[in-house]
C-alpha positions in Angstrom: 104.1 109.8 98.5 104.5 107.1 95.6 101.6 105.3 94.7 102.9 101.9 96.0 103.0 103.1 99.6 99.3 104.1 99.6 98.9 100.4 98.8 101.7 98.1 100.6 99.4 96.1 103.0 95.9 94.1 102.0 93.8 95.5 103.8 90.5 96.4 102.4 89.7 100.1 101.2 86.1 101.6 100.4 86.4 103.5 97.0 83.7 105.5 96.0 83.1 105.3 92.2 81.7 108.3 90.0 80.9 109.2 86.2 82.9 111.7 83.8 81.7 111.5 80.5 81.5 107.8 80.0 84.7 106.8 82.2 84.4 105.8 85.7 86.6 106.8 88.1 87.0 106.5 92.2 88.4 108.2 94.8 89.6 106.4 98.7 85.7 106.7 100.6 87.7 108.2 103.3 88.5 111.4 101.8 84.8 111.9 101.0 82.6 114.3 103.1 79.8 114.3 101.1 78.4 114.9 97.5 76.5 117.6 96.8 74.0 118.5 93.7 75.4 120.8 91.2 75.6 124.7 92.0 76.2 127.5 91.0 80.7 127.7 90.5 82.2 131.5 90.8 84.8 131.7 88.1 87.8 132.6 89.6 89.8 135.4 87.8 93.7 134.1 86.5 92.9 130.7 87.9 94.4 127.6 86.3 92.2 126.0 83.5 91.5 123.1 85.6 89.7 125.3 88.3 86.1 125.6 87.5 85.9 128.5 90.6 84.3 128.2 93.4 81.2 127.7 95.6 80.0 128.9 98.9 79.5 125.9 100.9 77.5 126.4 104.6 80.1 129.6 105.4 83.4 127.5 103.4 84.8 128.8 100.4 85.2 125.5 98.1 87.7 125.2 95.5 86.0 123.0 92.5 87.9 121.1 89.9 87.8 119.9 86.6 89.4 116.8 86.5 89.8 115.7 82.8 91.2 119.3 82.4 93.5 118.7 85.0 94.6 115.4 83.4 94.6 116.0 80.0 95.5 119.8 80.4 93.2 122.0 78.1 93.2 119.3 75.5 90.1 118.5 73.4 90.1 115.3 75.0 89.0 116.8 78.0 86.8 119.5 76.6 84.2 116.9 75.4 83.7 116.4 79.5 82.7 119.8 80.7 79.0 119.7 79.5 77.1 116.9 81.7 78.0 117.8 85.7 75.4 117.0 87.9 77.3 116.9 91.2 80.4 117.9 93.4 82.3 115.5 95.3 83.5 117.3 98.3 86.2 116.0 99.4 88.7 117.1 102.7 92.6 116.5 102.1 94.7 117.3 105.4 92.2 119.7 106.5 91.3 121.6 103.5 87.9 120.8 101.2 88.1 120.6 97.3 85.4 120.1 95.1 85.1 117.8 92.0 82.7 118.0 89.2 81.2 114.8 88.1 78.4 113.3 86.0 77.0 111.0 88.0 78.0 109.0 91.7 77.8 105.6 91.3 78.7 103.2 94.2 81.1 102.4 97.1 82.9 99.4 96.7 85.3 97.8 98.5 89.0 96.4 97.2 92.3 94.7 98.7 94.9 96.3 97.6 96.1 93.2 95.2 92.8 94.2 93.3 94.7 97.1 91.7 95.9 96.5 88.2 98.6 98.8 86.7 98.0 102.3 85.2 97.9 101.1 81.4 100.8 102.2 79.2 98.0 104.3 76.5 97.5 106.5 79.1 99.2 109.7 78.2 102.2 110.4 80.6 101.5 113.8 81.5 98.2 111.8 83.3 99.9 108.6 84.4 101.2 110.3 88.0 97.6 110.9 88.8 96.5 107.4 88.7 96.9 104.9 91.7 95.7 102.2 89.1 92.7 100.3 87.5 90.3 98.5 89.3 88.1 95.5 87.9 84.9 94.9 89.5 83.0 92.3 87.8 82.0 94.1 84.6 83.6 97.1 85.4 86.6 99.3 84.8 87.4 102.0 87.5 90.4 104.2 87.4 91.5 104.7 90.8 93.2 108.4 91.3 95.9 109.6 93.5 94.9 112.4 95.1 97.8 113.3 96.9 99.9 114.1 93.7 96.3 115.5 91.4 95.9 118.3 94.7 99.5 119.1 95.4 101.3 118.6 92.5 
């Protein structure tokens, strides 16, 4: 799915916004289940870099990932990220849960689809597929992602 047909109507979406590192990002609300304080992650032996392992959650096993490593691939850009997590962002695409580490949850906020700005052209293109595109909120700058291609891709 391209990210112009996630987006081809103006209907309002909730986005919930978190931190990593200094750059705020957001996810669709309706993908969230809940977000949980930070825990301790099972490494997971021969897993890709971007998988920080796993957790236990009430019974589910709970894939976690490490977003900037997963966009930037095991660049030092996205080394200077893994340091501050403070909580997972479960989320639950077509059935299954994943797990993202973040800094900080900061707010739900609510966008029409025309809100969306392009992905800018200085973002590397090995990342670009994984952005739906940048979202201004008053002072504000939150990269949208596109979880269907960051899970499956």
């Amino acid at each position: 799915m391209d990210s112009t047909s996630l987006f081809s109507d103006n209907t309002n979406t909730q986005y919930i916004t978190f931190w990593i590192g200094e750059e705020l990002f957001g996810v669709k609300m309706e993908v969230v289940q809940e977000v949980i304080s930070w825990t301790e992650i099972t490494k997971v032996y021969k897993a890709a870099p971007y998988i920080l392992g796993v957790i236990n959650l009430r019974g589910q096993i709970v894939t976690i990932m490490d977003i900037p490593t997963k966009l930037f691939e095991d660049s030092e850009y996205a080394q200077q990220y893994h340091r501050d997590y403070t909580k997972i962002i479960i989320l639950n695409l077509k059935n299954e849960q994943i797990g993202i580490a973040v800094k900080d949850v900061g707010e739900v906020t609510e966008a029409e689809s025309s809100d969306l700005g392009e992905v800018p052209s200085n973002i590397p293109e090995m990342a670009r597929p994984y952005f739906v595109g940048i979202l201004r909120k008053s002072d504000k700058t939150i990269s949208i992602l596109n979880l269907e291609v960051m899970f499956h891709a």
